[in-house]
C-alpha positions in Angstrom: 230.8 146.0 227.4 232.9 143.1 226.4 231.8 139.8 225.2 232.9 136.6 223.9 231.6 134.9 221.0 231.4 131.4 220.7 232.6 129.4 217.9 229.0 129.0 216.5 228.1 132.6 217.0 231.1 133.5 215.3 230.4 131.8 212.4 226.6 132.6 212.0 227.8 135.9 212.5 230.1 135.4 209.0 227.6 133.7 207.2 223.9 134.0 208.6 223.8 136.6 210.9 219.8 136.0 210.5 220.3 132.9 213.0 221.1 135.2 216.2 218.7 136.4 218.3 217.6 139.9 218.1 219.2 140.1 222.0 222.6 138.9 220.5 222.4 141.2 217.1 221.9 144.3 219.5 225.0 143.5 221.7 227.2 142.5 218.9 225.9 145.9 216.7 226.6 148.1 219.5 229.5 150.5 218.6 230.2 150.3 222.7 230.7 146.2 222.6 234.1 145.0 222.1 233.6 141.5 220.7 236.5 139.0 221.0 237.1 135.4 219.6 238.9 132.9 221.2 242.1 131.4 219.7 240.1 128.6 220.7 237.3 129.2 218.1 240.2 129.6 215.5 241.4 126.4 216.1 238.2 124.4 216.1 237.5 126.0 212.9 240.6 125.0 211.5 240.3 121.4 212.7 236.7 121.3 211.0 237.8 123.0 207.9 240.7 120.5 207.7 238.3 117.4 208.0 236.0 118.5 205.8 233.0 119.7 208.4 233.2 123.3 207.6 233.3 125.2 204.5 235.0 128.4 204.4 235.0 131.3 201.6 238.7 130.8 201.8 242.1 129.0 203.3 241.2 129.0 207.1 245.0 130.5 207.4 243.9 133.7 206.1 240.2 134.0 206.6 239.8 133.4 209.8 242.1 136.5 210.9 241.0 138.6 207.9 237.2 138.0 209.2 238.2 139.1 213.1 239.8 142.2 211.4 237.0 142.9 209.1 234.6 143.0 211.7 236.9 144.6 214.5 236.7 142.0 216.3 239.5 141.0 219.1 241.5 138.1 219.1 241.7 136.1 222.7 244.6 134.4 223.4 244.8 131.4 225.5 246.9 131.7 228.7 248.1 128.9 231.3 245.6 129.6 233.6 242.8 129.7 231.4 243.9 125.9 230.3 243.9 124.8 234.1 240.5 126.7 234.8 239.1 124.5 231.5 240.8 121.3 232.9 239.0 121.3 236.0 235.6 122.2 235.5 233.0 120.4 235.8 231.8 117.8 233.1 228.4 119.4 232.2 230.2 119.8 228.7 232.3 117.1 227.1 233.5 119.7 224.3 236.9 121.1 225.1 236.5 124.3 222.8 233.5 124.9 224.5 235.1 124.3 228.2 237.8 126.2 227.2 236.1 129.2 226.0 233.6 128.7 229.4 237.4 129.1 231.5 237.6 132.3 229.3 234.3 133.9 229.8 234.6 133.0 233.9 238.3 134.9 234.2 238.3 137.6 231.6 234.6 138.2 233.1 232.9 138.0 229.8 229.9 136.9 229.3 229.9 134.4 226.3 227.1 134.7 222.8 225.7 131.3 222.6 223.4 129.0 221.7 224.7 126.1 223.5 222.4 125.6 226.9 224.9 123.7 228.3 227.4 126.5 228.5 224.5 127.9 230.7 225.2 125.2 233.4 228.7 126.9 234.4 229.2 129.6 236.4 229.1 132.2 233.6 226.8 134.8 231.8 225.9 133.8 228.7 223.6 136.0 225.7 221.3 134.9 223.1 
């Protein structure tokens, strides 16, 4: 199985992975799951570490990718047609990390780990 983790779940993952759901720990602790982040998440994080929002244990430059490695996770780039899938979706979500990484999870096929209900309103599988 392969999932994506949103920005959030990512960093709860990091910090408190308490705050998932017992549904979510069991997916992401599966030896079988292959857990990818979004370039996406990486640059929302960086924007909030930048203004101030978000705290990190470290430069977001270096612990961002060190973290993905650490935990095996893999890096999802962004690709043309995953902007244009995001651009034209509908406007249940005015977040455009969110929308963005809702694009992902509809053409990879992945279902996304979230907390967010309104990712639920797109046409995609979502876990928590």
């Amino acid at each position: 199985m392969r999932v994506l983790l949103d920005t959030q779940a990512f960093l709860w993952w990091l910090s408190d992975a308490s705050r998932l759901t017992d549904r979510a720990l069991e997916v992401l602790g599966d030896p079988g799951t292959e857990v990818c982040v979004s370039v996406a998440s990486a640059w929302e994080i960086a924007i909030k570490a930048q203004s101030g929002r978000l705290e990190l244990a470290g430069p977001v430059e270096t612990y961002v990718p060190e973290q993905i490695r650490h935990h095996g996770f893999t890096p999802l780039e962004i690709h043309l047609d995953h902007a244009l899938r995001a651009g034209g979706l509908p406007r249940h979500h005015a977040d455009p990390f969110d929308r963005l990484l809702v694009a992902q999870g509809q053409l990879e096929n992945l279902p996304i780990v979230t907390i967010d209900p309104l990712i639920g309103l797109y046409d995609v599988e979502t876990i928590w």
